[in-house]
C-alpha positions as CSV (number, residue, x, y, z in Angstrom):
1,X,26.2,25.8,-32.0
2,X,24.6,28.1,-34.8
3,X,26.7,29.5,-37.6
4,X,25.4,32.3,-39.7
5,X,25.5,32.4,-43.5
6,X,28.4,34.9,-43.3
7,X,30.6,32.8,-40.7
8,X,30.2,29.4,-43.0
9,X,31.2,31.9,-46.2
10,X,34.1,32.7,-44.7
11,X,35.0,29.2,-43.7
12,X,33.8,27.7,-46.8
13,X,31.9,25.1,-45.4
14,X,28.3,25.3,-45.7
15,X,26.4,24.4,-42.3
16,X,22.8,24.4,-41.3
17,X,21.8,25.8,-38.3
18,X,21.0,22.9,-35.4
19,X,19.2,22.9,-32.7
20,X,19.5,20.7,-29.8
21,X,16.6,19.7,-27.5
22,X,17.4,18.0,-24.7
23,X,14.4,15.2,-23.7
24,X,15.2,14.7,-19.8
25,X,18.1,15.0,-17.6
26,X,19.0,11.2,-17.9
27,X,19.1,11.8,-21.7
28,X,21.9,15.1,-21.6
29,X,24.3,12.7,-23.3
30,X,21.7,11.9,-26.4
31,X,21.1,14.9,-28.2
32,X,18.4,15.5,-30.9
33,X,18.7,17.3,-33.8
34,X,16.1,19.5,-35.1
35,X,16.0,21.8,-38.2
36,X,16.0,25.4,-38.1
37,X,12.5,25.8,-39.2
38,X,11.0,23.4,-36.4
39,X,9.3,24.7,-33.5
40,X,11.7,24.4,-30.3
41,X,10.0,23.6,-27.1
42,X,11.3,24.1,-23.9
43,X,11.6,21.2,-21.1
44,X,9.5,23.0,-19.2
45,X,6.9,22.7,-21.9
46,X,7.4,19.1,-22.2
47,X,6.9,18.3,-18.7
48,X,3.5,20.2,-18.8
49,X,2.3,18.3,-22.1
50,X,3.7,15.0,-20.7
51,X,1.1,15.2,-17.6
52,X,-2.2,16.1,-19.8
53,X,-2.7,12.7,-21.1
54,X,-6.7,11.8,-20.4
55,X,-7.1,10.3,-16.8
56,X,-3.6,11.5,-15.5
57,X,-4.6,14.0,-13.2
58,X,-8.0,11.7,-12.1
59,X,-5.7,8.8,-11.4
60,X,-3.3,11.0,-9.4
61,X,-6.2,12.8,-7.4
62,X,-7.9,9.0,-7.2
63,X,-4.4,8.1,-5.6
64,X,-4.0,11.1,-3.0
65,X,-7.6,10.7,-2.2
66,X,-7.1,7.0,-1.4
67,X,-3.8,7.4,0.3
68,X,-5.9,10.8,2.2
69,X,-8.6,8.2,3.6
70,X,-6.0,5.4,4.5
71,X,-4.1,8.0,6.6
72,X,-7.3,8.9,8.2
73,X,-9.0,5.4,9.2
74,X,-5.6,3.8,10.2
75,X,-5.7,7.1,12.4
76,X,-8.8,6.3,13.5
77,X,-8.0,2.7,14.2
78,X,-4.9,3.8,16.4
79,X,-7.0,6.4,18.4
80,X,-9.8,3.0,18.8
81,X,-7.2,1.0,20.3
82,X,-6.0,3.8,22.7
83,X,-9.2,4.2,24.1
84,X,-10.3,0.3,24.6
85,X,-6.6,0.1,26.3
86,X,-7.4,3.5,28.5
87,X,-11.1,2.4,29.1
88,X,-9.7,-1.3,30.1
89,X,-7.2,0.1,32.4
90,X,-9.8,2.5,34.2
91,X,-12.2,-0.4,34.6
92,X,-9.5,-2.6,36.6
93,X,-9.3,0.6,38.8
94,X,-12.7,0.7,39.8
95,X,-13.2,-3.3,39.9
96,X,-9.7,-3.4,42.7
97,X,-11.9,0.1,44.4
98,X,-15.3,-1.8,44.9
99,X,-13.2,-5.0,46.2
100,X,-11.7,-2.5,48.3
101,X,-14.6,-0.8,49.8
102,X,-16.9,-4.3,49.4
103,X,-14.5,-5.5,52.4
104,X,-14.3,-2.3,54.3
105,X,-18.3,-2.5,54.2
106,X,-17.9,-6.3,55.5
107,X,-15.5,-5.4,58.2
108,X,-18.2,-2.2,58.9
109,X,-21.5,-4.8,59.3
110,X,-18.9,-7.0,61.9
111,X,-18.0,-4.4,63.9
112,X,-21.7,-3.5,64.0
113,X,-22.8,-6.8,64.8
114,X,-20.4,-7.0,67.8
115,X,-21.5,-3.7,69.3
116,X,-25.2,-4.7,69.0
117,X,-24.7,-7.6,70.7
118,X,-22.8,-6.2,73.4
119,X,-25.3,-3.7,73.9
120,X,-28.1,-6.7,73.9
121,X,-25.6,-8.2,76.4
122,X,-25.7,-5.0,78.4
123,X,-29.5,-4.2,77.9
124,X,-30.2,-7.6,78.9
125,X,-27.7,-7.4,82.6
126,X,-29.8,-4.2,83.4
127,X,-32.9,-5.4,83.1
């Protein structure tokens, strides 16, 4: 790509030395020239430079802090709704338990009621 003084002597052709910088990847195709004298900066360089404009980085960390908080309370939410569902489910349980035990208690008091009055029945025979 560069030719020294002695190499365009000996081809007669007189040539100044290029540079080529290459902007981005989608731009490999469109090459710039620069002069020999100019400064050449490498992509890597570039890339650094391009992200230091004023309010890059606090946008960025503005938009990873938002997205950071949106994960969390839609987290949140979920683990909410998991519990009403697990607390709803648990409170049928008890509700058909009580039902259950609120008619074994009924049953209990008639089955009581019949043996007091037999042993009325019987008390009052002896007497």
């Amino acid at each position: 790509m560069t030719h020294s003084s002695q190499d365009a002597g000996s081809h007669g052709i007189q040539e100044e030395g290029r540079l080529y910088v290459v902007d981005s990847i989608n731009d490999l195709n469109k090459l710039n020239l620069c002069p020999t004298e100019s400064h050449l900066f490498s992509l890597e360089d570039k890339i650094l430079n391009a992200g230091t404009a004023p309010g890059n980085g606090r946008r960025g960390l503005f938009f990873v802090g938002l997205l950071l908080v949106l994960t969390v309370s839609l987290a949140l939410v979920f683990f909410a709704i998991f519990l009403i569902i697990q607390t709803g489910n648990q409170m049928e349980d008890v509700s058909r338990r009580l039902t259950a035990e609120g008619n074994d208690i009924d049953d209990l008091k008639k089955i009581n009621n019949m043996i007091v009055k037999r042993l009325n029945q019987l008390d009052s025979e002896q007497n």
